[in-house]
C-alpha positions as CSV (number, residue, x, y, z in Angstrom):
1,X,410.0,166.7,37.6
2,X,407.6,169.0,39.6
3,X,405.8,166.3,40.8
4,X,409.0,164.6,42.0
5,X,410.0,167.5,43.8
6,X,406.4,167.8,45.4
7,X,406.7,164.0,46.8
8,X,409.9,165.0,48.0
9,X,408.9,167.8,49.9
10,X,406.0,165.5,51.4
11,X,408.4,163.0,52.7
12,X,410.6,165.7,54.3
13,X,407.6,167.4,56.2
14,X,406.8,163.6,57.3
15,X,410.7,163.3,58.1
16,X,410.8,166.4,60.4
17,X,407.4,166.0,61.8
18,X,408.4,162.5,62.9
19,X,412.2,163.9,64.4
20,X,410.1,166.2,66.0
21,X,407.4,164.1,67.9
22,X,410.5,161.7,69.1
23,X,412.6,164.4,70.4
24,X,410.3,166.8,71.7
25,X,409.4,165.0,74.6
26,X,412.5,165.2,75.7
27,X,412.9,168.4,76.3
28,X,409.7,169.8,77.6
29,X,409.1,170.8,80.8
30,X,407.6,168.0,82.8
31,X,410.7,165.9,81.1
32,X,413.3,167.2,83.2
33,X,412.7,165.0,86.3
34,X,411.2,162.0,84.7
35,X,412.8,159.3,83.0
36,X,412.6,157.9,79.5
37,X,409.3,155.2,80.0
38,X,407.6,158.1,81.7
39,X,408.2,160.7,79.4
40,X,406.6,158.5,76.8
41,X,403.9,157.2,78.3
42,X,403.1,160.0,79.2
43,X,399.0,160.6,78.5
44,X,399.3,163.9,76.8
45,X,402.1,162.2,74.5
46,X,400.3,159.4,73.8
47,X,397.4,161.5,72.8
48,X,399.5,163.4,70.8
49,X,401.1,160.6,69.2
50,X,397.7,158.9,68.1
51,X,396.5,162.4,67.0
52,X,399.3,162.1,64.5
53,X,398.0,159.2,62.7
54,X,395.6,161.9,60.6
55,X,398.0,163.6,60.2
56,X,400.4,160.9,58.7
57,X,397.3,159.5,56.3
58,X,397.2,162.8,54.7
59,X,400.6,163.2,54.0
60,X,400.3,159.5,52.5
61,X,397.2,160.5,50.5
62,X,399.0,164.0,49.5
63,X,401.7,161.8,48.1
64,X,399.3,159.2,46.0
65,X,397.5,162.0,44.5
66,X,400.6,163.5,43.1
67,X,401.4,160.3,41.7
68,X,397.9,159.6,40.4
69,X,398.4,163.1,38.6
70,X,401.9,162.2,37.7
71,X,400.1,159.1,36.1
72,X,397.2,161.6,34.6
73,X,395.1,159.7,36.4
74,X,393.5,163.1,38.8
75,X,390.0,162.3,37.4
76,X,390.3,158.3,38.4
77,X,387.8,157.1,41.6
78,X,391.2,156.2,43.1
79,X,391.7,160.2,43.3
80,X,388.1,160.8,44.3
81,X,388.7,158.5,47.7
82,X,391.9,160.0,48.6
83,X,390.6,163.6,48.3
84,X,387.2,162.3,50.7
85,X,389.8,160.5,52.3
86,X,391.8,163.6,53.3
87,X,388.7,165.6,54.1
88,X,387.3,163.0,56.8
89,X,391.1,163.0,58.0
90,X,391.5,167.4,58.4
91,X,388.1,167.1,60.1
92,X,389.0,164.4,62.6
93,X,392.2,166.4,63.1
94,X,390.3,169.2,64.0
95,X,388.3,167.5,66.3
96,X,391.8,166.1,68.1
97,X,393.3,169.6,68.2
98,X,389.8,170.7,69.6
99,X,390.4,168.1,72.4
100,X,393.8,168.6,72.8
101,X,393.3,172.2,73.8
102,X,390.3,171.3,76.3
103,X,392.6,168.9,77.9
104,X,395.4,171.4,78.5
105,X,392.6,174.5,79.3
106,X,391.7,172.6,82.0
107,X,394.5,170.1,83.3
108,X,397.7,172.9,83.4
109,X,399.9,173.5,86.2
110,X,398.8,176.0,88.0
111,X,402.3,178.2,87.2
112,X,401.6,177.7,83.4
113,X,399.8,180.1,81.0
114,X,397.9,177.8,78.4
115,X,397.0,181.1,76.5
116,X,399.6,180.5,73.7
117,X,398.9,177.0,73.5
118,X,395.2,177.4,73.1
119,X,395.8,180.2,71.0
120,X,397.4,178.2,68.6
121,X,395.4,175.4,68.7
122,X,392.5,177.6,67.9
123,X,395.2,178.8,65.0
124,X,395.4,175.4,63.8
125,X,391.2,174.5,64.4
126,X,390.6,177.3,62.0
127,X,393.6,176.4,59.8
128,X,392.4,172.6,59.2
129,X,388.4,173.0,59.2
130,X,388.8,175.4,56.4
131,X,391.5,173.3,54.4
132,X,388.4,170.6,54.9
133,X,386.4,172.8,53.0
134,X,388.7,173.7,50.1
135,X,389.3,169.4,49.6
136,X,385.3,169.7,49.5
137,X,384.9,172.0,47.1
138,X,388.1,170.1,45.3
139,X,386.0,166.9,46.2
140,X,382.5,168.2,44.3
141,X,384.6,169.7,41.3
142,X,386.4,165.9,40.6
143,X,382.9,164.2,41.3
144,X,380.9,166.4,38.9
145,X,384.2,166.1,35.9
146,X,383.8,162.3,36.8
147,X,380.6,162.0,36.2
């Protein structure tokens, strides 16, 4: 049952995260004065919407491993590839959060502060390079019962 509710809670974190990609846009500031093909081809958006594909993937492989352990399966190699799977995944997300706040450092509007953007990318940098390090730890631990 707790394992059930775990999934559950994985799909609803991919259900708001998606509502929120498609209607944020919308109502940012640059979005007033342009209209809807603009808004989304917009190059900051489109970054932002290919840097959610990690994101996505680990959510995906969150979800298989709590079946795999549903399935008492958390010492199968199918577990050890979506654990190095979602530790190559945090660390390419840090890298597009890394990017993300380079791109807005140095291509702002002049009347905009970046400082709480960048300091919450920096948030996030630290947030997802150490949860890369805990799946690696995670990751040696399964490898070593494995084997």
């Amino acid at each position: 049952m707790k394992f059930l509710f775990l999934q559950g809670i994985i799909v609803l974190i991919a259900g708001v995260a998606i509502t929120l990609l498609i209607l944020f846009p919308l109502t940012e500031g640059r979005a007033a004065r342009l209209d809807l093909i603009q808004i989304y081809l917009d190059f900051f958006i489109l970054y932002i919407y290919s840097g959610s594909f990690p994101f996505f993937d680990i959510l995906y492989r969150l979800y298989k491993l709590l079946e795999n352990s549903k399935q008492n399966e958390l010492y199968s190699q199918s577990t050890l590839n979506h654990v190095k799977r979602i530790k190559i995944q945090l660390r390419i997300l840090t890298g597009l959060i890394f990017g993300a706040c380079v791109y807005i450092a140095l291509f702002h509007h002049p009347e905009d502060d970046p400082a709480g953007f960048i300091g919450l990318s920096i948030l996030m940098m630290i947030m997802s390079f150490t949860l890369s390090f805990i799946v690696s730890f995670f990751e040696k631990k399964l490898h070593l019962r494995r084997y």
